[in-house]
C-alpha positions, -999 to 999 in steps of 0.1 A, spaced: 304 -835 -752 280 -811 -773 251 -818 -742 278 -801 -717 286 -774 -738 249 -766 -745 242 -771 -705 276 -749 -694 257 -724 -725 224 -718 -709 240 -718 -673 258 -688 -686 227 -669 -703 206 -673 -674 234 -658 -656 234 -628 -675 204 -625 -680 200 -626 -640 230 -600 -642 212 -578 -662 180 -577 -644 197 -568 -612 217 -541 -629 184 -525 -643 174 -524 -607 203 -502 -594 198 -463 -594 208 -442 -616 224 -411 -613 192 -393 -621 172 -416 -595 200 -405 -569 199 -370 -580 157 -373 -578 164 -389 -541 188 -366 -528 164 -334 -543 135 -349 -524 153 -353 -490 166 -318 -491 132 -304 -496 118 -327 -466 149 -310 -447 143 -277 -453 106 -279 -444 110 -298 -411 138 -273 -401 115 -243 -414 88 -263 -391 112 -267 -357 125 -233 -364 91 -215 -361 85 -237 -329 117 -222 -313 104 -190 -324 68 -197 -310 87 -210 -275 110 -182 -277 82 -155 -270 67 -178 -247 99 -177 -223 104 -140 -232 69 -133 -219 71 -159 -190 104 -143 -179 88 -104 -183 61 -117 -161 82 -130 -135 99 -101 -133 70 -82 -126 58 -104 -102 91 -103 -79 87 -62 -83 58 -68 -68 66 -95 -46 98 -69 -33 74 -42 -29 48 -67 -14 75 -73 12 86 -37 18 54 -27 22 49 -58 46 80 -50 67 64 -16 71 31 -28 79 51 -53 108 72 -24 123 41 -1 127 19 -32 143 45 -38 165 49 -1 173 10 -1 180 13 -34 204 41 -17 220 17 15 226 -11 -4 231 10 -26 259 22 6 277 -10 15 276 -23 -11 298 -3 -14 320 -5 25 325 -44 21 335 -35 -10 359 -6 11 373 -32 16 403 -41 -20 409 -27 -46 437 -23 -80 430 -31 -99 469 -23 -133 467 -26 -159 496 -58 -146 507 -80 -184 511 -111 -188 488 -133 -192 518 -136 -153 521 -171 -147 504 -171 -116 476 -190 -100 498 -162 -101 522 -134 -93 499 -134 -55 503 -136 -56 541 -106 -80 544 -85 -56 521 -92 -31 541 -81 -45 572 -49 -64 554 -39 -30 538 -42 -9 571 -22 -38 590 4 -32 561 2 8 565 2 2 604 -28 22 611 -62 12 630 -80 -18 614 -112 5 607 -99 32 591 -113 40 558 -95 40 525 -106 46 487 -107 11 474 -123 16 438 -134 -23 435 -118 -56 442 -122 -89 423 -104 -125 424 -83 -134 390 -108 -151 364 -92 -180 365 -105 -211 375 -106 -221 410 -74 -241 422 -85 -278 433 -55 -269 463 -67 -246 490 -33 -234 495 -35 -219 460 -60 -191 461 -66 -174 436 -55 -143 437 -75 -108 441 -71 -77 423 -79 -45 441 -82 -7 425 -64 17 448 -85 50 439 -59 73 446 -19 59 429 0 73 459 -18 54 484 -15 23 463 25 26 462 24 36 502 10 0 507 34 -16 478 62 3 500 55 -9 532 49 -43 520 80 -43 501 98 -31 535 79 -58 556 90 -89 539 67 -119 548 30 -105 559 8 -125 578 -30 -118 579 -56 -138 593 -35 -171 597 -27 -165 560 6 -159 544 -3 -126 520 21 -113 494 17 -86 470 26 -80 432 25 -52 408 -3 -61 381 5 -61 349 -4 -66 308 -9 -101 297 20 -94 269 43 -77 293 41 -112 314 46 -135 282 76 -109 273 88 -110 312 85 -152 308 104 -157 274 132 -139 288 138 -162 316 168 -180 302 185 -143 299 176 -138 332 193 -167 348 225 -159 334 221 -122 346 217 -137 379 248 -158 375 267 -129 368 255 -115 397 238 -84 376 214 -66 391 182 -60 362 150 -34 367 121 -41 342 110 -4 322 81 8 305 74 0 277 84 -31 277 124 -31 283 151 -49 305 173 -28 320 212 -32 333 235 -11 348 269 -23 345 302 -7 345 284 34 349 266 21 312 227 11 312 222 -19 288 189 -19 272 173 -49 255 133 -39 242 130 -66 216 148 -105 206 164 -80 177 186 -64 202 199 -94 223 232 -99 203 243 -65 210 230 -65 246 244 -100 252 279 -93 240 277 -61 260 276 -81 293 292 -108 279 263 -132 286 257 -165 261 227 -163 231 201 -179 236 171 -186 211 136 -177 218 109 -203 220 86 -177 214 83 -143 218 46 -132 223 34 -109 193 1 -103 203 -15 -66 195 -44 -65 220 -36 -76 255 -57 -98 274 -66 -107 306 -44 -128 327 -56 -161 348 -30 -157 368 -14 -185 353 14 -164 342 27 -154 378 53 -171 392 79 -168 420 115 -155 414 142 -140 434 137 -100 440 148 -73 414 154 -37 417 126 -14 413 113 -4 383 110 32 370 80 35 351 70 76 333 47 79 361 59 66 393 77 35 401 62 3 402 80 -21 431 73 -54 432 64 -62 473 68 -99 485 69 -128 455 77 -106 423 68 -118 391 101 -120 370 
């Protein structure tokens, strides 16, 4: 009996004493009041921390944002200046356009004439085909200034010559032989079927070419179309001329003769003309003439359109 008692006893005090170790490793108030003192000062200096990084990120944004402001002044005034800069170029090309055509306004495109005539040759056949065209004697003299075939490369087919380009000294003899051609229809010469074209700016052609899709419809509509200078496409319809110089006015123009929109491929842009190959000239159905400052330039046999 006493051996239980004295077991059951030490059970207890180990028990306790167990109890009491455990309790002496609990916090007390001050240890919690020590605890929470030390978190709020690790708190406070990690939000003092993040709050001088927001600050720090702040100015950053504030002077990325100034920045960016400035640069789209610029940019705006980059673009102003640009659009400027575009309008007068174009102006120029125009100018510069007009221009070249003015000093080929005395020249004769002669196509159909065969390779086989030597250079040495060329200016003695013009002679003859022009004064067949005029309907005077074969040998009469006229001011040709110089004569040249189209520096393109020489067609593998014989029945595509390349074409000759003649300088008419004096303009009014030059249109008397565009006239008379234009008035003759198909013109024979030497077994050779010989037709004659206005020549013109390498830019004028590229213009003349992209508008080929407005063309066709104009045709369509059975709308009679003269070609200005500078470069414009003119259309009297209804006692109004209709005017299209540039792709910018083609809305307005189209819904004027209530033709369809079309998109440009590409509208040529280039400021300096070049020369043409030839490559450029194509057949097309005949136009009315065309009025240009300083005479009228009419388009004799195939036209270019």
């Amino acid at each position: 009996m006493y051996p239980q008692r004295i077991s059951l006893h030490m059970e207890v005090l180990a028990d306790i004493r167990a109890l009491r170790a455990h309790i002496r490793t609990i916090p007390t108030r001050e240890d919690m009041e020590s605890y929470v003192s030390r978190l709020g000062q690790s708190y406070r200096s990690e939000m003092s921390t993040l709050k001088d990084e927001v600050h720090h990120i702040e100015g950053r944004v504030l002077t990325v944002e100034t920045s960016q402001l400035a640069v789209e002044e610029r940019l705006a005034a980059h673009s102003a200046h640009l659009a400027s800069q575009s309008s007068q170029l174009q102006t120029l090309s125009d100018h510069l356009d007009d221009l070249e055509n003015h000093g080929r306004r005395n020249n004769i495109r002669v196509r159909g004439l065969p390779e086989s005539i030597e250079p040495s040759a060329i200016h003695s056949s013009l002679q003859g085909l022009f004064n067949l065209v005029l309907g005077v004697p074969a040998d009469t003299p006229l001011e040709l200034d110089h004569e040249h075939r189209s520096l393109g490369p020489k067609s593998p087919d014989p029945n595509r010559p390349r074409d000759i380009i003649c300088r008419v000294h004096r303009y009014q003899l030059k249109e008397s032989i565009m006239n008379c051609a234009r008035e003759q229809g198909e013109i024979r010469f030497r077994g050779s079927s010989v037709q004659f074209l206005p020549d013109l700016s390498r830019l004028t052609l590229l213009k003349r070419k992209a508008l080929h899709p407005l063309l066709d419809s104009l045709r369509r509509k059975s709308l009679q179309y003269s070609w200005g200078f500078p470069f414009r496409l003119q259309v009297r319809h209804n006692g109004r001329l209709h005017v299209l110089r540039h792709p910018g006015n083609l809305p307005t123009f189209a819904d004027d003769l209530s033709l369809p929109l079309f998109d440009f491929l590409e509208w040529p842009t280039e400021v300096l003309g070049g020369h043409s190959d030839g490559s450029l000239w194509a057949p097309g159905p005949p136009s009315v003439e065309t009025h240009h400052p300083l005479g009228v330039l009419r388009p004799a046999g195939l036209i270019v359109t």
